[in-house]
PDBQT receptor file of N, H, CA, C and O in Angstrom, charges set to zero:
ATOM      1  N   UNK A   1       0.837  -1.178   0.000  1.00  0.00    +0.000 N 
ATOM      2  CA  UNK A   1       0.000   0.000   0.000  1.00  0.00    +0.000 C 
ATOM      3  C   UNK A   1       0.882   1.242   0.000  1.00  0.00    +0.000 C 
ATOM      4  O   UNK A   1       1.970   1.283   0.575  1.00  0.00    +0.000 OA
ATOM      5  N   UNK A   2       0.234   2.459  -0.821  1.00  0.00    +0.000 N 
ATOM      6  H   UNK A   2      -0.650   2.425  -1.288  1.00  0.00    +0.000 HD
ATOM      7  CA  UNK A   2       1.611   3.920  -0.660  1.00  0.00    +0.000 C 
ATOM      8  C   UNK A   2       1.339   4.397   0.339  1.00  0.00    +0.000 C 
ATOM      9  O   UNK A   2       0.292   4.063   0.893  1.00  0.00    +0.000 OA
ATOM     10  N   UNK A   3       2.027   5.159   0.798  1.00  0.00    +0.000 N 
ATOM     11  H   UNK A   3       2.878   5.431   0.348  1.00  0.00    +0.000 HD
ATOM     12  CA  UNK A   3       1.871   5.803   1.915  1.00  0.00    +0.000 C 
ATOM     13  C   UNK A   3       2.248   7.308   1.368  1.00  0.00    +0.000 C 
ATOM     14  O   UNK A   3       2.951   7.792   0.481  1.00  0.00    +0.000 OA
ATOM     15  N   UNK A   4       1.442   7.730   2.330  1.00  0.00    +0.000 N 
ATOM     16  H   UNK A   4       0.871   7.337   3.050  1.00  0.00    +0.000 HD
ATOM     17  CA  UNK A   4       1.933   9.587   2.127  1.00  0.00    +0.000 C 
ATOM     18  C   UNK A   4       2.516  10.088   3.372  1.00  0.00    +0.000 C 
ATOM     19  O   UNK A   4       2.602   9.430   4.409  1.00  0.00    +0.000 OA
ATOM     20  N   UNK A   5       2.959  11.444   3.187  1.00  0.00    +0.000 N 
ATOM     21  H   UNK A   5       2.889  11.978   2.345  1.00  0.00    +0.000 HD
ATOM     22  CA  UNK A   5       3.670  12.054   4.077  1.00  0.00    +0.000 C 
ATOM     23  C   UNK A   5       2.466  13.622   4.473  1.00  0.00    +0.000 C 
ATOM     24  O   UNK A   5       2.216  14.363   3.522  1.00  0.00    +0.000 OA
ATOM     25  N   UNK A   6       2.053  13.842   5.398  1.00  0.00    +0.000 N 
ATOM     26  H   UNK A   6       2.256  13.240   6.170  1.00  0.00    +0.000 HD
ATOM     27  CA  UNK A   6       1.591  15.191   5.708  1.00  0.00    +0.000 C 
ATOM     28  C   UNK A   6       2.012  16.146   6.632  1.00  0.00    +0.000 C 
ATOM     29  O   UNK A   6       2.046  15.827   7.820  1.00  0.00    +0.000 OA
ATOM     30  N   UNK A   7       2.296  17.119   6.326  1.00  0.00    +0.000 N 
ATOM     31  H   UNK A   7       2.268  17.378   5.360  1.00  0.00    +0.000 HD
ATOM     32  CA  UNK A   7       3.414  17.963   7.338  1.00  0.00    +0.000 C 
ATOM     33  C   UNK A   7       2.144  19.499   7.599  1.00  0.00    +0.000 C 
ATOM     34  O   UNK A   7       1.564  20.222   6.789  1.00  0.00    +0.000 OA
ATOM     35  N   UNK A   8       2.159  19.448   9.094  1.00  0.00    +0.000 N 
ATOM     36  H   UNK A   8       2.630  18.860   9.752  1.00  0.00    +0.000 HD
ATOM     37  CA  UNK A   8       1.201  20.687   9.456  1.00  0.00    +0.000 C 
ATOM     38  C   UNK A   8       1.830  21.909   8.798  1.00  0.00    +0.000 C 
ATOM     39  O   UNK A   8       3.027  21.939   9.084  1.00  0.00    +0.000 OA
ATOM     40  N   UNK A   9       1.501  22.830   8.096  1.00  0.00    +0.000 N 
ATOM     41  H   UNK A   9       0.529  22.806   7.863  1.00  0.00    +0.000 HD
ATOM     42  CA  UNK A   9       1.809  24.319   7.406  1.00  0.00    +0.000 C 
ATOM     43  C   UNK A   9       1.072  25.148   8.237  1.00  0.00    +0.000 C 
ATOM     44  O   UNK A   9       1.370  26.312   7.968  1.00  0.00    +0.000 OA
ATOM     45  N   UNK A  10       0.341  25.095   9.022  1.00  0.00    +0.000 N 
ATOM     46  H   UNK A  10       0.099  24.149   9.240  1.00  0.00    +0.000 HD
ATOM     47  CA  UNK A  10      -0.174  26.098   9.512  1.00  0.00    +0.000 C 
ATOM     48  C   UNK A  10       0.202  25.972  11.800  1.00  0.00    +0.000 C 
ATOM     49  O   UNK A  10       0.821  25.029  12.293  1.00  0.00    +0.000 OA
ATOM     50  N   UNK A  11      -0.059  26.504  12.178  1.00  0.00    +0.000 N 
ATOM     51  H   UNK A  11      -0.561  27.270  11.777  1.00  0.00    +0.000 HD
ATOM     52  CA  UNK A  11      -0.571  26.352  13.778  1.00  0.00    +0.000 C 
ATOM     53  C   UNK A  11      -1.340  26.414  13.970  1.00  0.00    +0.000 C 
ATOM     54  O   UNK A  11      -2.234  26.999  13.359  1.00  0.00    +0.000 OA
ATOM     55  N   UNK A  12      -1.404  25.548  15.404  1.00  0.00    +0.000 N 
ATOM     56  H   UNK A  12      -0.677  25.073  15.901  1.00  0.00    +0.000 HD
ATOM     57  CA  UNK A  12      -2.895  25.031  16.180  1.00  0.00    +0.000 C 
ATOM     58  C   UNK A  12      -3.468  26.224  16.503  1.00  0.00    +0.000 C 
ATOM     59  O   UNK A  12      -4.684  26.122  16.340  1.00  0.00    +0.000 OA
ATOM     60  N   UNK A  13      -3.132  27.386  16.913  1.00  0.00    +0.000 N 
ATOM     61  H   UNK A  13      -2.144  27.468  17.045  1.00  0.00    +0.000 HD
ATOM     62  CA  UNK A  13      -3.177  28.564  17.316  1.00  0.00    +0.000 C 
ATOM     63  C   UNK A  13      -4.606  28.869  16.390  1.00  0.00    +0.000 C 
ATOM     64  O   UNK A  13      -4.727  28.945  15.167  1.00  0.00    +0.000 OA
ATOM     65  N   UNK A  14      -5.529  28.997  17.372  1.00  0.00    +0.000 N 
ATOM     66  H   UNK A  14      -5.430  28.936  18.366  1.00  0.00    +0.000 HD
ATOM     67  CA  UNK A  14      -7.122  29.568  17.083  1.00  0.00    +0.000 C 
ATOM     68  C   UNK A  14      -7.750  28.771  16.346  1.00  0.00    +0.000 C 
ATOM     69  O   UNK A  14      -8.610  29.251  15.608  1.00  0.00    +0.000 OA
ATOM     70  N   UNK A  15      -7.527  27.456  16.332  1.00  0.00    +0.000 N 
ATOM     71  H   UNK A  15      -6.829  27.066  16.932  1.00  0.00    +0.000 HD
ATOM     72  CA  UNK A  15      -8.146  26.316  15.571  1.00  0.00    +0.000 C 
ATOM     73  C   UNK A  15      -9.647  25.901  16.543  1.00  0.00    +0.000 C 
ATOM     74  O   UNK A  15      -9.803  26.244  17.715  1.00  0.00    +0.000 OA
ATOM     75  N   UNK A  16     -10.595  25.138  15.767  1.00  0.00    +0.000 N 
ATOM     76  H   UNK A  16     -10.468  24.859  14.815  1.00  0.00    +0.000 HD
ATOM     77  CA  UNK A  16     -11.661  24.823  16.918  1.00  0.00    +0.000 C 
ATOM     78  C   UNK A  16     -11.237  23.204  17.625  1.00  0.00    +0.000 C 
ATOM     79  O   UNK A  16     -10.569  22.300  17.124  1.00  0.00    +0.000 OA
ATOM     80  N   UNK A  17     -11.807  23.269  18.742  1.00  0.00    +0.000 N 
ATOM     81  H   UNK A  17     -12.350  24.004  19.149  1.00  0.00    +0.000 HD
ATOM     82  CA  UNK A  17     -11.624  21.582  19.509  1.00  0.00    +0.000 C 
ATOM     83  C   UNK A  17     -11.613  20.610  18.511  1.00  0.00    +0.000 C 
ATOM     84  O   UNK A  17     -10.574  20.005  18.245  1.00  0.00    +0.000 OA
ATOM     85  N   UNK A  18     -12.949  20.342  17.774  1.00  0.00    +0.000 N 
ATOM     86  H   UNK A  18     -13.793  20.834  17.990  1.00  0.00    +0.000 HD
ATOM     87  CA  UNK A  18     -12.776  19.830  17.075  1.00  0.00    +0.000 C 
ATOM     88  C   UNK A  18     -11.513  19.155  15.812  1.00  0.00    +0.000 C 
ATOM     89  O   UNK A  18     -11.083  18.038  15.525  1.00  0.00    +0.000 OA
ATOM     90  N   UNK A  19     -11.328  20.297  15.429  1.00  0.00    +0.000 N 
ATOM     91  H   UNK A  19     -11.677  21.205  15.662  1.00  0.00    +0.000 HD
ATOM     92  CA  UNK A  19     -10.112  20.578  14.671  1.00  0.00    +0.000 C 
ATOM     93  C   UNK A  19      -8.764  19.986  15.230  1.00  0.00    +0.000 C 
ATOM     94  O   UNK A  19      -8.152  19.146  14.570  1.00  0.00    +0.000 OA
ATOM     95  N   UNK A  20      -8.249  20.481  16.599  1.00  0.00    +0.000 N 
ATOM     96  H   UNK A  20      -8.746  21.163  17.135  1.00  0.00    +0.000 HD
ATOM     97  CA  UNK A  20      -7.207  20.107  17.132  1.00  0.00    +0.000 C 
ATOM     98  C   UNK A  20      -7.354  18.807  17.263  1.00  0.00    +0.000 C 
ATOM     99  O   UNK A  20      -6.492  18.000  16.912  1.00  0.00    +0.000 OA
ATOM    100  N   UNK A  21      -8.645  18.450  17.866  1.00  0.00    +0.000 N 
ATOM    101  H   UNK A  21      -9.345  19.105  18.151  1.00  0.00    +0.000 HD
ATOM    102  CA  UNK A  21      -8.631  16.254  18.357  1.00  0.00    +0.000 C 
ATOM    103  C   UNK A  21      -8.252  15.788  16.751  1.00  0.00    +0.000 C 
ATOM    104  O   UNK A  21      -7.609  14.746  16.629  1.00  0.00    +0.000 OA
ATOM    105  N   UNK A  22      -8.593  16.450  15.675  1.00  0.00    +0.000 N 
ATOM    106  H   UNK A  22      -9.115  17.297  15.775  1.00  0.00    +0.000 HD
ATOM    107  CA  UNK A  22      -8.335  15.550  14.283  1.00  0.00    +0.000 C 
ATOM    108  C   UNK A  22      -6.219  16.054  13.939  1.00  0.00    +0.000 C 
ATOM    109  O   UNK A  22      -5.509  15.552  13.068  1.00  0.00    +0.000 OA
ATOM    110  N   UNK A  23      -5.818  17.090  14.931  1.00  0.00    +0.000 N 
ATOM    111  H   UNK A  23      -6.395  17.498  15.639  1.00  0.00    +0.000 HD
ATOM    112  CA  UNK A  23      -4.557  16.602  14.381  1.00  0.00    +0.000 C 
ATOM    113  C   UNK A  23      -4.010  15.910  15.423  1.00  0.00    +0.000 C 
ATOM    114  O   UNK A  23      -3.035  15.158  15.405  1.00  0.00    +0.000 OA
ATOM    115  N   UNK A  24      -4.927  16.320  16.605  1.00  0.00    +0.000 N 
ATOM    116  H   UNK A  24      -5.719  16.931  16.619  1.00  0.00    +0.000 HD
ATOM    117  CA  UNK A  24      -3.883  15.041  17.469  1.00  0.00    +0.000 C 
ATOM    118  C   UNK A  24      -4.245  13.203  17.357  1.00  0.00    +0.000 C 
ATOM    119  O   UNK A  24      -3.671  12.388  18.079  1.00  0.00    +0.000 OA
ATOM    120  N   UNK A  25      -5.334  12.810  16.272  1.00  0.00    +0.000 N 
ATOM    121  H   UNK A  25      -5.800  13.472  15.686  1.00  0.00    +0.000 HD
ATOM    122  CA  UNK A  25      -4.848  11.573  15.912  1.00  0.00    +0.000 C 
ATOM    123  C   UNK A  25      -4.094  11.490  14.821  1.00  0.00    +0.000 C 
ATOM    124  O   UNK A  25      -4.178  10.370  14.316  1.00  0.00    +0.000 OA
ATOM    125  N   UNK A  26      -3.230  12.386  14.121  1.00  0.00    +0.000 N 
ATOM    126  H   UNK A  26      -3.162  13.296  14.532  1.00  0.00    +0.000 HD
ATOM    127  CA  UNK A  26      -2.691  12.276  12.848  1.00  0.00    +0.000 C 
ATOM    128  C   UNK A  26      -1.313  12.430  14.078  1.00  0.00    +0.000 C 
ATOM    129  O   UNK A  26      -0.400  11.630  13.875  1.00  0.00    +0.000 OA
ATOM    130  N   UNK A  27      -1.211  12.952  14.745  1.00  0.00    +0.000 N 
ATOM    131  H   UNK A  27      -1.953  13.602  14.911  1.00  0.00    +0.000 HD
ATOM    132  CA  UNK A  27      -0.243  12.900  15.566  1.00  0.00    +0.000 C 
ATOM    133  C   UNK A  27       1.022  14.104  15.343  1.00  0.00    +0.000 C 
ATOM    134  O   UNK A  27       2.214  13.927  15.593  1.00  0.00    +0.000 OA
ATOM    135  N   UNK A  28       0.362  15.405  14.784  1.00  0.00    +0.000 N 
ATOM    136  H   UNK A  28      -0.607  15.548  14.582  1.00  0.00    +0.000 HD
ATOM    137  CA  UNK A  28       0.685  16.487  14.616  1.00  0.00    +0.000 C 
ATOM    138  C   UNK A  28       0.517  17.472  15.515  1.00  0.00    +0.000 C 
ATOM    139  O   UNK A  28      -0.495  18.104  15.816  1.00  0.00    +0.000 OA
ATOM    140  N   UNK A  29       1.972  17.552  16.035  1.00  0.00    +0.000 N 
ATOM    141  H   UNK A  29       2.794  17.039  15.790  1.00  0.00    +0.000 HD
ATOM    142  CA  UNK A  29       1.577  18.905  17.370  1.00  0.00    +0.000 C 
ATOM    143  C   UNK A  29       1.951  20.158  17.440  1.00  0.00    +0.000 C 
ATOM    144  O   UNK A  29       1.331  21.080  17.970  1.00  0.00    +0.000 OA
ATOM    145  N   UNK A  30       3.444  20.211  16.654  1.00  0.00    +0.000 N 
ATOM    146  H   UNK A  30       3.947  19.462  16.223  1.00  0.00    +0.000 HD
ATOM    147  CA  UNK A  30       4.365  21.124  15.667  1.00  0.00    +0.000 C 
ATOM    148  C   UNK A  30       4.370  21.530  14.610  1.00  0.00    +0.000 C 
ATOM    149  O   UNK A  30       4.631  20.800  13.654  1.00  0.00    +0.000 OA
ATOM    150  N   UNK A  31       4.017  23.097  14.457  1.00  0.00    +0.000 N 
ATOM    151  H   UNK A  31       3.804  23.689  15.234  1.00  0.00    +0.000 HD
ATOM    152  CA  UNK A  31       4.204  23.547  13.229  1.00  0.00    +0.000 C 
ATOM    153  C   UNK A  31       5.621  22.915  12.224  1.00  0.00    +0.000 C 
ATOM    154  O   UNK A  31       6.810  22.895  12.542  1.00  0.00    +0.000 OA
ATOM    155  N   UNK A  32       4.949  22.426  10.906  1.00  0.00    +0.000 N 
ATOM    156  H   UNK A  32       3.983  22.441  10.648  1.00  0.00    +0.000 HD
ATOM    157  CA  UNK A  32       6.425  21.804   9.896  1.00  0.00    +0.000 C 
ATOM    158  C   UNK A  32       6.775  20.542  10.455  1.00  0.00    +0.000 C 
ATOM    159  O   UNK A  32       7.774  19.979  10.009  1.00  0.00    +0.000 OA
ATOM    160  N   UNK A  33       5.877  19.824  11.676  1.00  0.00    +0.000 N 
ATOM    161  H   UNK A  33       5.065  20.282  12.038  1.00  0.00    +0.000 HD
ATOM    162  CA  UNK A  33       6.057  18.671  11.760  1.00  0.00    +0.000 C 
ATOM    163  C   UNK A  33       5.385  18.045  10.457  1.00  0.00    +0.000 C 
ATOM    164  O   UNK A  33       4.499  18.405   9.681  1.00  0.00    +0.000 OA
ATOM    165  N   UNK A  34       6.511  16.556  10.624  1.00  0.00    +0.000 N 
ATOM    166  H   UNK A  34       7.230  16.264  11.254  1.00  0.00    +0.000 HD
ATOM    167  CA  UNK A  34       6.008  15.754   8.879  1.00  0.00    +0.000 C 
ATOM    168  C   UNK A  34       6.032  14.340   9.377  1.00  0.00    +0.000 C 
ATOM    169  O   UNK A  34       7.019  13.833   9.910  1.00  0.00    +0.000 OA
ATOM    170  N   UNK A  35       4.741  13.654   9.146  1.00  0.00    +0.000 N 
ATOM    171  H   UNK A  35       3.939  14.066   8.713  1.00  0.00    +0.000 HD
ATOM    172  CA  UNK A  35       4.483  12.082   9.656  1.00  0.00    +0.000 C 
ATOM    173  C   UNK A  35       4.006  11.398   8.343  1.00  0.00    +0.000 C 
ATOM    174  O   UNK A  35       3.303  11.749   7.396  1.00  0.00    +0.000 OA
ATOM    175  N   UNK A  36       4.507  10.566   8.597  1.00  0.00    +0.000 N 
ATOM    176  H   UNK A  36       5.078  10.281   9.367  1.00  0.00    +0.000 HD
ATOM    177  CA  UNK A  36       3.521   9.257   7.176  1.00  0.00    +0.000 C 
ATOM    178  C   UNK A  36       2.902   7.920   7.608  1.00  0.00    +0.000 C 
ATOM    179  O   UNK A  36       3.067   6.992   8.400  1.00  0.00    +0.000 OA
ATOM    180  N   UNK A  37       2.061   8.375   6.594  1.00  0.00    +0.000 N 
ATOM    181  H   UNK A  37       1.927   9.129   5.951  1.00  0.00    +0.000 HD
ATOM    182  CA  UNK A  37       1.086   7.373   6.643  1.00  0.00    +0.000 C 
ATOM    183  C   UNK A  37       0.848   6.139   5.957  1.00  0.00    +0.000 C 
ATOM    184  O   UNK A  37       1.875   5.817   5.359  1.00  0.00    +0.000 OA
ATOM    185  N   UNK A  38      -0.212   5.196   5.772  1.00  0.00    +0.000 N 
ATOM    186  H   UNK A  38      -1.045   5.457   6.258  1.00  0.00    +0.000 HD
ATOM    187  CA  UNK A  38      -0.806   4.566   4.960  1.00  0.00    +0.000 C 
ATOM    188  C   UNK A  38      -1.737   5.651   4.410  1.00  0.00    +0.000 C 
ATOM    189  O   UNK A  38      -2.351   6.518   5.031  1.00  0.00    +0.000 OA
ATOM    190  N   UNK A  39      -1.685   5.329   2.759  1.00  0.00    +0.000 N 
ATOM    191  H   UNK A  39      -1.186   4.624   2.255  1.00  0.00    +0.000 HD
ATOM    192  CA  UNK A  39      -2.939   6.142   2.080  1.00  0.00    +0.000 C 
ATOM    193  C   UNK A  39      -4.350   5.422   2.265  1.00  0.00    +0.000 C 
ATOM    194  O   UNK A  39      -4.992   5.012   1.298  1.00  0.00    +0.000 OA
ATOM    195  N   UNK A  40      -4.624   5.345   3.102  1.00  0.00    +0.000 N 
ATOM    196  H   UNK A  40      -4.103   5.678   3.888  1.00  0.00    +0.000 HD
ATOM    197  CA  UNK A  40      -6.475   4.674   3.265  1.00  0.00    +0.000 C 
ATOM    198  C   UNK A  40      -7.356   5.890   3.355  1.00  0.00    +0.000 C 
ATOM    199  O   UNK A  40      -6.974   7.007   3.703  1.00  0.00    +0.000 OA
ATOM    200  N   UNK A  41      -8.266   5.638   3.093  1.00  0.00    +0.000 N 
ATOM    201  H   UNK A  41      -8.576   4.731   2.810  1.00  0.00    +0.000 HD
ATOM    202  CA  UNK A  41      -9.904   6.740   3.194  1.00  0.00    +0.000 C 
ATOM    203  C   UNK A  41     -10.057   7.375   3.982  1.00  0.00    +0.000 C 
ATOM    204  O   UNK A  41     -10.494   8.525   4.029  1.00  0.00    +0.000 OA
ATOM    205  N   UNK A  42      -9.516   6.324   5.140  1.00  0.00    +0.000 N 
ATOM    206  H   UNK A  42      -9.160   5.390   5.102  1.00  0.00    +0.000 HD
ATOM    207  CA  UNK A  42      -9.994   7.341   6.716  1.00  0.00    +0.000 C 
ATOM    208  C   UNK A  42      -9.059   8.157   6.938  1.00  0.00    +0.000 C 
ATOM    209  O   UNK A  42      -9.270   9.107   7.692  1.00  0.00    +0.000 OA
ATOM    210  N   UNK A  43      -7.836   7.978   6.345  1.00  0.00    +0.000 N 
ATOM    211  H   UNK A  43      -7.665   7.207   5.732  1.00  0.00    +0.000 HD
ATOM    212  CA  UNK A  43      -6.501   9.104   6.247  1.00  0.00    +0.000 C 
ATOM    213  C   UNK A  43      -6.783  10.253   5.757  1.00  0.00    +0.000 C 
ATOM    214  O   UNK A  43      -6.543  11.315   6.333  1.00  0.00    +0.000 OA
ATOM    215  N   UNK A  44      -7.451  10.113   4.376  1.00  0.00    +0.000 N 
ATOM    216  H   UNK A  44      -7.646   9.250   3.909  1.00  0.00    +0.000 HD
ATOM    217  CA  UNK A  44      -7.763  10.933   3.464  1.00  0.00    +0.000 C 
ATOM    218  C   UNK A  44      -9.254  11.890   3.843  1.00  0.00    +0.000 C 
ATOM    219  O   UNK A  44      -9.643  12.898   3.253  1.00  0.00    +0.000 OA
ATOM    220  N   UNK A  45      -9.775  11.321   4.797  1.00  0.00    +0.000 N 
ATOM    221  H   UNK A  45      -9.460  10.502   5.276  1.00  0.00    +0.000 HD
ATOM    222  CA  UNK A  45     -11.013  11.675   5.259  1.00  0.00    +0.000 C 
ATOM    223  C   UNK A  45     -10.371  13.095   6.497  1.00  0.00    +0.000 C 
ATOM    224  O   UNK A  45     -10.896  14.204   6.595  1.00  0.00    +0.000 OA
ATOM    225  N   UNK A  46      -9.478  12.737   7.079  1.00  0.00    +0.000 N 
ATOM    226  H   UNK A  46      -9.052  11.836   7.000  1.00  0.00    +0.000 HD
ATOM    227  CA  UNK A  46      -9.484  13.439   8.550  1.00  0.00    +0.000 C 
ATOM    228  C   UNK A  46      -8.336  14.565   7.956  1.00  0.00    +0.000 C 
ATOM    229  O   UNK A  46      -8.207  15.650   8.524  1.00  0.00    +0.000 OA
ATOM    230  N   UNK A  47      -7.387  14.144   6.571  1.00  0.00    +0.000 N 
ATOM    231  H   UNK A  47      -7.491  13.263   6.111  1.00  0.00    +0.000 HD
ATOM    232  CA  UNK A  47      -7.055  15.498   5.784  1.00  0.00    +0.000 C 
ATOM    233  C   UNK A  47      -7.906  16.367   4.935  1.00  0.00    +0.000 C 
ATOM    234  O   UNK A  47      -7.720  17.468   4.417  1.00  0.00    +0.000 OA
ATOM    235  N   UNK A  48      -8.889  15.539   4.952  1.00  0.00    +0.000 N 
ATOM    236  H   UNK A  48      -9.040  14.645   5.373  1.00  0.00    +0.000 HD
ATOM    237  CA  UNK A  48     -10.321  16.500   4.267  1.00  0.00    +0.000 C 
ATOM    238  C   UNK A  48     -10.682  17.488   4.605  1.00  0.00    +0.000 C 
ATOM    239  O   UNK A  48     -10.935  18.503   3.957  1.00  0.00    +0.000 OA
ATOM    240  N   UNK A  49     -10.764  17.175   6.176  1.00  0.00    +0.000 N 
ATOM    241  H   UNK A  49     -10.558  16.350   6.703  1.00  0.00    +0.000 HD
ATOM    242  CA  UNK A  49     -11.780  18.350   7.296  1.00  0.00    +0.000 C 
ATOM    243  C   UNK A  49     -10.505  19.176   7.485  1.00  0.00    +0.000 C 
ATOM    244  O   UNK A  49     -10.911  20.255   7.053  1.00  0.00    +0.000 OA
ATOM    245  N   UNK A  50      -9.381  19.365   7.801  1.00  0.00    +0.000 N 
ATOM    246  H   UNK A  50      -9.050  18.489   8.152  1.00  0.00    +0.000 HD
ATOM    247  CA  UNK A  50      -8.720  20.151   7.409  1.00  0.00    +0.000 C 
ATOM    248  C   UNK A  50      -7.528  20.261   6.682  1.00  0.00    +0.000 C 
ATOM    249  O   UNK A  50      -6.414  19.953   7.106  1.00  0.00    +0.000 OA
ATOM    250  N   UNK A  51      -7.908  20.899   5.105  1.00  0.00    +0.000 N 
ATOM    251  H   UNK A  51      -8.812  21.150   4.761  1.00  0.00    +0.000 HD
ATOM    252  CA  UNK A  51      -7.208  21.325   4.316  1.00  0.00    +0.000 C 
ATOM    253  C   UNK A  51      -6.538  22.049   3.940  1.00  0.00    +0.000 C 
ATOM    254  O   UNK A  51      -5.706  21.905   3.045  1.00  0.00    +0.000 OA
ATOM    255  N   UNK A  52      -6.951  23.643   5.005  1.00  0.00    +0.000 N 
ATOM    256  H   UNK A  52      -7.627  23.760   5.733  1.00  0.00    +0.000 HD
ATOM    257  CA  UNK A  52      -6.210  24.555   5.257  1.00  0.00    +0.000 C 
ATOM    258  C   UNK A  52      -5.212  24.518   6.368  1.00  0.00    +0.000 C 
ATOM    259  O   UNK A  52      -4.646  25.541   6.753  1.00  0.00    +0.000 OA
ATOM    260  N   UNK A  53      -5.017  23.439   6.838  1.00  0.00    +0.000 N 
ATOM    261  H   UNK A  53      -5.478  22.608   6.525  1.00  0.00    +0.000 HD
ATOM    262  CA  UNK A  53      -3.719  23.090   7.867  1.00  0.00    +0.000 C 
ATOM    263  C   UNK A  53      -2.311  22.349   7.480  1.00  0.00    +0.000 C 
ATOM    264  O   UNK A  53      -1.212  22.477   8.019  1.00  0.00    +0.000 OA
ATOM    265  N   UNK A  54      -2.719  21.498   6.323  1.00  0.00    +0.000 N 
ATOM    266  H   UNK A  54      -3.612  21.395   5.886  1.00  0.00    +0.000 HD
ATOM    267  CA  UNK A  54      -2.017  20.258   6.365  1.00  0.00    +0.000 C 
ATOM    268  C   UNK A  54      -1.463  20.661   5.203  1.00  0.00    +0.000 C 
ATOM    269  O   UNK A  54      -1.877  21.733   4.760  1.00  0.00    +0.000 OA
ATOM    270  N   UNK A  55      -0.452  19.957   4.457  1.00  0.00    +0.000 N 
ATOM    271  H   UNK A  55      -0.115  19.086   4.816  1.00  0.00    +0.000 HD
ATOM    272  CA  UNK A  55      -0.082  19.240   3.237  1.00  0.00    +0.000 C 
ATOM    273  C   UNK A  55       0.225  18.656   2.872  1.00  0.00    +0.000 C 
ATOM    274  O   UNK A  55       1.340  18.360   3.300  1.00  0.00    +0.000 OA
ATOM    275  N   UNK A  56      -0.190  17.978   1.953  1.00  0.00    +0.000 N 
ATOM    276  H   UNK A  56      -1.096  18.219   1.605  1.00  0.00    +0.000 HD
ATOM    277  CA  UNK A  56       0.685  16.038   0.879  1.00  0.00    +0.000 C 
ATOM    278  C   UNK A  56       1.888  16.878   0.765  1.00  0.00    +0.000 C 
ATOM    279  O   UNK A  56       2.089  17.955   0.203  1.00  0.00    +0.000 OA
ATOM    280  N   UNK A  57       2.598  16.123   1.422  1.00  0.00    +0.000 N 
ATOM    281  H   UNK A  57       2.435  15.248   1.878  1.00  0.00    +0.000 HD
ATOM    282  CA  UNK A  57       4.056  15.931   0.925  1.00  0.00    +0.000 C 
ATOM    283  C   UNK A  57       3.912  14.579  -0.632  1.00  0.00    +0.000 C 
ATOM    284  O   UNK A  57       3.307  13.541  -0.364  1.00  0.00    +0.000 OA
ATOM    285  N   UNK A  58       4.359  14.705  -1.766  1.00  0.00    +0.000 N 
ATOM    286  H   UNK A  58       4.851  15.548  -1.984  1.00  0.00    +0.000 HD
ATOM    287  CA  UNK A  58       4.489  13.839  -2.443  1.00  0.00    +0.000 C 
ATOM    288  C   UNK A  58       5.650  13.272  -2.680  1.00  0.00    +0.000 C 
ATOM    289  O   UNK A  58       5.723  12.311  -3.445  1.00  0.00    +0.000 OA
TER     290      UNK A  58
């Protein structure tokens, strides 16, 4: 399976609860932190809800 890489571009700084619990299961706590993944749905699902935080590293 590929895996991707997503690195936070933005800070937690004024984000909603919501928002923050979805990067702390991606396991992003640091701005320009970069983790990888498996590419599955539910990966692709919880980079959905926020798109203005994150980015595919390719």
């Amino acid at each position: 399976m590929a895996e991707i890489k997503v690195k936070l571009v933005r800070s937690r700084i004024g984000t909603t609860p919501a928002q923050r619990k979805l990067l702390d299961s991606l396991g992003l706590r640091r701005r320009e932190m970069v983790k990888m993944f498996k590419d599955t749905p539910s990966i692709r699902g919880i980079i959905a809800k926020v798109p203005h935080m994150v980015a595919i590293i390719e």
